[in-house]
C-alpha positions as CSV (number, residue, x, y, z in Angstrom):
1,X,0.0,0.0,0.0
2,X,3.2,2.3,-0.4
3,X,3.2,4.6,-3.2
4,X,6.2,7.4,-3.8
5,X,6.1,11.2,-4.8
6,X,9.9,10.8,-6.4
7,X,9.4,12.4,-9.6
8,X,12.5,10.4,-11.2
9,X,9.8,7.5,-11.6
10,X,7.3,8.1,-14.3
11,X,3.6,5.8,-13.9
12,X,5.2,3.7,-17.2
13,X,8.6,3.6,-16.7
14,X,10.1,-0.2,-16.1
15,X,11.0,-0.3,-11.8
16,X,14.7,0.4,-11.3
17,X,16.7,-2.1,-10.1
18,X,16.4,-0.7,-6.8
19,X,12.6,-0.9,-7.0
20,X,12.4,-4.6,-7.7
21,X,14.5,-5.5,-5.0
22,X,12.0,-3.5,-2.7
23,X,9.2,-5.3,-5.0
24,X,10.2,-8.9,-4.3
25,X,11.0,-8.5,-0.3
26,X,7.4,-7.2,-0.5
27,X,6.3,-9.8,-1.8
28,X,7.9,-12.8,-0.3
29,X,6.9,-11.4,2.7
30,X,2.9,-11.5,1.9
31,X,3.9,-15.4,0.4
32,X,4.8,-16.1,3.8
33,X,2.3,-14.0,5.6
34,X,-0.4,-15.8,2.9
35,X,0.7,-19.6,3.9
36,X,1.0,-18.6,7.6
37,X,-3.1,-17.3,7.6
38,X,-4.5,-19.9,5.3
39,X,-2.5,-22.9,7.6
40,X,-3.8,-21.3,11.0
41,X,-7.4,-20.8,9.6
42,X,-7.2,-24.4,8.1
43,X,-6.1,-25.6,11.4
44,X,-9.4,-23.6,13.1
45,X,-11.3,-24.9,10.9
46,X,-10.2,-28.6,11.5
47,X,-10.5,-28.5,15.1
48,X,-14.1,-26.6,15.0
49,X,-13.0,-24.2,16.7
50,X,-15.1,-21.7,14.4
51,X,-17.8,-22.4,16.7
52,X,-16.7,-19.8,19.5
53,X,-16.9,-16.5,19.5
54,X,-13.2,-15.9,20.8
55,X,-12.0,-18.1,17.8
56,X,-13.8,-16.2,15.5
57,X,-13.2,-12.9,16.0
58,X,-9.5,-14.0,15.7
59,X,-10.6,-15.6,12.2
60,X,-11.9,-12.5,11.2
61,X,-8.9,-10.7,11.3
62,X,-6.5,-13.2,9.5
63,X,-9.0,-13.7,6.8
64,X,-8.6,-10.2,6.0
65,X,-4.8,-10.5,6.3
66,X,-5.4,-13.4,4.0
67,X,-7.2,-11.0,1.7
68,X,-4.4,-8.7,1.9
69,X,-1.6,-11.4,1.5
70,X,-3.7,-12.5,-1.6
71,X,-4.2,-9.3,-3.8
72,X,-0.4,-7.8,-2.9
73,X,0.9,-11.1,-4.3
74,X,-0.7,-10.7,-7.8
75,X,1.0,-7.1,-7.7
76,X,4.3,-8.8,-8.2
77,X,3.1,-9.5,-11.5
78,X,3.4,-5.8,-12.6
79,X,7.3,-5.7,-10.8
80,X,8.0,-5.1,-15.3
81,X,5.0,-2.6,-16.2
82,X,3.7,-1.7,-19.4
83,X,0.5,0.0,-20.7
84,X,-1.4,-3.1,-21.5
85,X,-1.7,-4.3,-18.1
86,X,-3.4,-1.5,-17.1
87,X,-7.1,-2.4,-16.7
88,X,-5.5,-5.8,-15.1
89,X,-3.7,-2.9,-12.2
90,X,-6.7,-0.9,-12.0
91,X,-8.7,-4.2,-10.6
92,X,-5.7,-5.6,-8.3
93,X,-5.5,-2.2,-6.7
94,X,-8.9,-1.9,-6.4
95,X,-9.3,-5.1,-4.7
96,X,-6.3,-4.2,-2.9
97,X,-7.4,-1.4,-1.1
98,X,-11.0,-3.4,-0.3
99,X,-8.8,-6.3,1.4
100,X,-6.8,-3.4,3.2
101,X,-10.0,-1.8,5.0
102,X,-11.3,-4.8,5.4
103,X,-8.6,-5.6,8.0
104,X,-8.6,-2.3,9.3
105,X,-12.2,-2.6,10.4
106,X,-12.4,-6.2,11.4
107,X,-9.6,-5.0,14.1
108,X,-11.5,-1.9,14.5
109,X,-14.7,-4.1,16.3
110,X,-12.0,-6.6,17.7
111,X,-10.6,-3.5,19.7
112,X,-14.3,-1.9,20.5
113,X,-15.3,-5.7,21.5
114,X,-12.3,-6.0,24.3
115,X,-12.9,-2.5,25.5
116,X,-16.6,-3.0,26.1
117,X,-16.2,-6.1,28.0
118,X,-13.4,-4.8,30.0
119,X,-14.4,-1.4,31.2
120,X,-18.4,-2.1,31.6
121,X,-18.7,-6.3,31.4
122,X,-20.6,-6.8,28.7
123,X,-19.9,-9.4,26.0
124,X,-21.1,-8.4,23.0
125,X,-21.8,-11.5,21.5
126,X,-24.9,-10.0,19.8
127,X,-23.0,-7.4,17.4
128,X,-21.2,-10.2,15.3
129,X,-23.2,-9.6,12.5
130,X,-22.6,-6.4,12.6
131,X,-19.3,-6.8,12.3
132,X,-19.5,-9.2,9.7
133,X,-21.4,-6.3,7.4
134,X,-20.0,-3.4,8.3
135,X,-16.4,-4.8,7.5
136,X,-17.4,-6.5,4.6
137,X,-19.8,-4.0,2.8
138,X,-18.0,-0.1,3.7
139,X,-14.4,-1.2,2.0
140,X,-16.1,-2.1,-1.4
141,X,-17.9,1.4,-0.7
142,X,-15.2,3.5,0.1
143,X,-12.9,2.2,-2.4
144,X,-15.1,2.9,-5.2
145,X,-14.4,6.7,-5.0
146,X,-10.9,6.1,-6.0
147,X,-13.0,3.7,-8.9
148,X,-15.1,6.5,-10.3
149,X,-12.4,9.4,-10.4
150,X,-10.4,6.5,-12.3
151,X,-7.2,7.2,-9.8
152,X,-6.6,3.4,-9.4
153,X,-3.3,3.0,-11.7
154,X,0.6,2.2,-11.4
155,X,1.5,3.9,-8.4
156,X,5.5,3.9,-8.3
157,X,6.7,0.1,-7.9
158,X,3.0,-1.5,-7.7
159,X,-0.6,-0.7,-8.5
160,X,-3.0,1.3,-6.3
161,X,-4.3,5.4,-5.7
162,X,-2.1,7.1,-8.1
163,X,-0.1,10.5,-7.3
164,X,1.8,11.3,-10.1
165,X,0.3,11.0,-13.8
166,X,2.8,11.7,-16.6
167,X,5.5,12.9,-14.7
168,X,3.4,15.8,-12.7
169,X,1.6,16.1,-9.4
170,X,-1.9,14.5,-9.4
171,X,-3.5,15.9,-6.2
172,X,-7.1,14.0,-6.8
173,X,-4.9,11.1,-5.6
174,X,-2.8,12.2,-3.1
175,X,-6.5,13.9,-1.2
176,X,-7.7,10.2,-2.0
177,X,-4.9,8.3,-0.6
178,X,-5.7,9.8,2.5
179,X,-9.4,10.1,2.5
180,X,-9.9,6.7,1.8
181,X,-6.9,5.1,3.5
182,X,-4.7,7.0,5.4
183,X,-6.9,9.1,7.2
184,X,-9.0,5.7,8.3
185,X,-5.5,4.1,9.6
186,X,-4.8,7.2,11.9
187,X,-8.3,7.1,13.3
188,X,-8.1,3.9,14.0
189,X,-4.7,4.0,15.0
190,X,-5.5,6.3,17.5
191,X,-8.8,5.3,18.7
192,X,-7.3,1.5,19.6
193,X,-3.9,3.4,21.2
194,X,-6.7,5.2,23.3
195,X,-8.7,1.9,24.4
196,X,-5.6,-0.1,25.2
197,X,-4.1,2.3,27.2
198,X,-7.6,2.9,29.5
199,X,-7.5,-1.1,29.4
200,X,-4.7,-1.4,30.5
201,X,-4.7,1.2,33.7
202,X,-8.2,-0.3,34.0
203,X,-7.4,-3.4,34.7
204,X,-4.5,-2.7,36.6
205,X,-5.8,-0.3,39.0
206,X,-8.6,-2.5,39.5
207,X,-5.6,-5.2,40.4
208,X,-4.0,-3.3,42.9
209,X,-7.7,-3.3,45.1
210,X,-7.0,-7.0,45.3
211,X,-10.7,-7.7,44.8
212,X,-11.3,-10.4,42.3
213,X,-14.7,-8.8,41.5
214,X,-13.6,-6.1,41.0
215,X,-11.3,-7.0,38.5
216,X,-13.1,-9.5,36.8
217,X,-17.0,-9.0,37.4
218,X,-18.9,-12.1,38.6
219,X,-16.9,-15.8,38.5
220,X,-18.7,-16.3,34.0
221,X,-17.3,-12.7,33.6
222,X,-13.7,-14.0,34.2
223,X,-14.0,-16.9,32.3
224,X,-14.7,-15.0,29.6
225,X,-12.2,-12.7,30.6
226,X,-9.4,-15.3,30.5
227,X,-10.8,-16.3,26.8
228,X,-10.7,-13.3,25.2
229,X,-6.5,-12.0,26.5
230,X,-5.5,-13.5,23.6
231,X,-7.6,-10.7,21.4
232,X,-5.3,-8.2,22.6
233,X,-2.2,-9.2,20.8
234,X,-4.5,-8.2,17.6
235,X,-4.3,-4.3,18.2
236,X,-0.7,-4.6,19.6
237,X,-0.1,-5.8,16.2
238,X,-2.2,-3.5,14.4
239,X,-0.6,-0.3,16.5
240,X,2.9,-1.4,16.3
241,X,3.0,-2.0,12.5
242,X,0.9,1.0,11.8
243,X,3.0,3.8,13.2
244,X,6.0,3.2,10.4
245,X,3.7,3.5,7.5
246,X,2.3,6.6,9.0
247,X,5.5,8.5,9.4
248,X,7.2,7.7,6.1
249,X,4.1,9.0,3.8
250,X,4.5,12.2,5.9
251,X,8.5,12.3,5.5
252,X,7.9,12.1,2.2
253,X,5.5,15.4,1.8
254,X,9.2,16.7,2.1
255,X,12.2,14.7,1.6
256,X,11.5,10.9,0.5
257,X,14.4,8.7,2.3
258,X,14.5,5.0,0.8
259,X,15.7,3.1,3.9
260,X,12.4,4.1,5.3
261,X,10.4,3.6,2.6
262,X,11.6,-0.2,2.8
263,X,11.2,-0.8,6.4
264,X,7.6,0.9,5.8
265,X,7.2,-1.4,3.2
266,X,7.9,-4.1,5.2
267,X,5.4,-3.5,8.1
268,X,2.4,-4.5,6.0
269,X,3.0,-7.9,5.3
270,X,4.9,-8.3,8.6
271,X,1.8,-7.2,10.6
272,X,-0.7,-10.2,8.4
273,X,2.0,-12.3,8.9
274,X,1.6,-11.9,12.6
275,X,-1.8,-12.1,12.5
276,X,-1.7,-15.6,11.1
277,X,1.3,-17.1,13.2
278,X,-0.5,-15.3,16.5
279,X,-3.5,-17.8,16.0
280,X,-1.1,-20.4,15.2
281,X,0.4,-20.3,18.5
282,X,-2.7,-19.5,20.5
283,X,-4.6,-23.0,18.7
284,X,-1.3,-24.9,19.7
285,X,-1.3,-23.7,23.1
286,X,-5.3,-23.9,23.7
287,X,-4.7,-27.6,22.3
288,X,-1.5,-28.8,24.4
289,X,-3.1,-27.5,27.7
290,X,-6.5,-29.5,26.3
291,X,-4.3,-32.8,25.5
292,X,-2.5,-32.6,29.1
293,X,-6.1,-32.1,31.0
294,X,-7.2,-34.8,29.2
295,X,-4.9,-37.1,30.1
296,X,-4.7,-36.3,33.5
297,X,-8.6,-36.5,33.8
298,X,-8.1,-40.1,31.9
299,X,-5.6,-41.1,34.6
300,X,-7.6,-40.2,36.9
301,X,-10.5,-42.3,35.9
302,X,-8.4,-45.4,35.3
303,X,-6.3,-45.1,38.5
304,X,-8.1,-43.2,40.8
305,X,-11.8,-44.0,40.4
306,X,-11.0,-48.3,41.0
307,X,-10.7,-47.5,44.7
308,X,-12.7,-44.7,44.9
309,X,-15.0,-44.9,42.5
310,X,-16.2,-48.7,41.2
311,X,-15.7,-50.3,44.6
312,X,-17.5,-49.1,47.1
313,X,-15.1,-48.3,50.4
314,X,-16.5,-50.1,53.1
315,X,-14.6,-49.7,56.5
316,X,-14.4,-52.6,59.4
317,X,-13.1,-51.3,62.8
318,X,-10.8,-54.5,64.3
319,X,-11.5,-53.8,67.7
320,X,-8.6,-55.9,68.8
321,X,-5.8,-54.9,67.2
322,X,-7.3,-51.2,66.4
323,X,-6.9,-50.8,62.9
324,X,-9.1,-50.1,60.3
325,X,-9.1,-52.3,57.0
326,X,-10.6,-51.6,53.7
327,X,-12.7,-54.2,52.2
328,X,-13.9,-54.5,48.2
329,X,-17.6,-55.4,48.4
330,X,-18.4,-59.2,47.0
331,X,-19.0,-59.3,43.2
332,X,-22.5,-61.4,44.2
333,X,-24.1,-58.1,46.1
């Protein structure tokens, strides 16, 4: 989602050397950040997990990392450019800025859903389907301006809202680039900044009373509580890898520097890579700590319950010798 205001790259030049070096670690990062998502939602999906909420909200926002991974790979295809692939980059770019909102809102309502339940206790369980809507309908609607002012075009090394047409400025662009993107990303960037830091001295003040309920709610409330930590590491993700983005397309209003350009570059497919290995690790945890309490509740029912449980524990008071004996009840009773 990178673009560049250098005016030594015209919209049909062939990308420099330099370019395509930028081009394919771009790339090969959303190939592994693409194969990371689709094995940890295949993995979800084989365990059936889908069928909790917790699990899919997390789905939600790998599938639109997926979605991302997906449409920046086809834009390696236009790494050599040329003016007969341009209806071809007017769709991937398109579809590449619907895939890119569509992960910015999903974490959006994953942030709004932790901050509700923290701060007032209430699960909103009942608002999935409007999250489902909402992040799947506004992108194609907001990315359609760029559509119908016919901005979608080569854009420096790869295909999305132009800002320079034929060697000069195009300003439609640049006010869309931020309208429809940019402007989104710091709203949301600092809205979720916002609600983790009152989580966070939430929770911990509430810590420091030492009272349970009053960290928690009632005993359900920190169940859930326990279930949905793992949420969190979704904005941490989204913040962290959001801020670089943000401070190169302002550093380069003025003076465009490449080494941050690259590691700019970078954070993209290096935040939807997260996003996939994240749930990963959470289903492999959740499933080792379900395998061990399994097996312990198994040993328990082959060892334990045969004195405990089958035979019934009689006890016979020897008055002589003043012990007590355990005594398996006959087969025939």
């Amino acid at each position: 989602m990178e673009g560049t205001n250098e005016s030594n790259i015209s919209c049909s030049s062939n990308a420099s050397l330099t370019n395509k070096r930028l081009i394919i670690i771009h790339e090969s990062l959303f190939c592994a950040s693409m194969v990371a998502c689709l094995f940890a939602l295949s993995w979800l999906v084989f365990l059936k997990l889908y069928r909790q909420l917790l699990y899919r909200l997390a789905a939600y926002q790998v599938v639109g990392s997926l979605l991302l991974s997906t449409c920046q790979v086809f834009q390696f295809h236009f790494m050599s450019y040329d003016d007969s692939k341009y209806t071809l980059c007017v769709i991937v770019a398109y579809l590449d800025q619907v895939a890119a909102l569509i992960k910015l809102i999903f974490g959006g309502w994953v942030t709004l859903h932790l901050f509700y339940f923290v701060i007032f206790y209430k699960n909103l369980t009942k608002l999935e389907p409007l999250y489902i809507i909402t992040s799947l309908l506004l992108p194609f609607v907001i990315s359609a301006i760029p559509l119908a002012t016919g901005s979608y075009g080569p854009n420096g090394q790869w295909c999305w809202i132009q800002v320079r047409r034929f060697g000069c400025e195009y300003l439609t662009g640049f006010v869309e680039q931020f309208v429809t993107f940019y402007g989104p990303l710091t709203l949301l960037l600092v809205l979720e900044s916002s609600a983790m830091l009152i989580m966070l001295v939430t929770v911990y003040y509430r810590s420091c009373k030492k009272e349970d309920v009053r960290v928690f709610g009632s005993g359900q409330n920190k169940t859930v509580f326990k279930q949905l930590i793992p949420l969190v590491a979704y904005p941490i993700i989204f913040c962290t890898f959001s801020i670089p983005p943000l401070i190169n397309r302002v550093y380069e209003l003025t003076s465009p520097n490449y080494g941050l350009r690259i590691f700019s570059s970078t954070c993209f497919p290096i935040s939807s890579l997260a996003a996939g290995l994240t749930l990963t690790a959470h289903i492999a945890i959740v499933t080792c700590f379900a395998r061990r309490h399994s097996y312990r509740a198994q040993y328990e029912v082959i060892y334990g319950s045969e004195e405990v449980v089958t035979f019934k524990q009689e006890t016979q008071t020897n008055v002589n010798s003043n012990t007590t004996t355990y005594i398996a009840p006959d087969s025939t009773q």
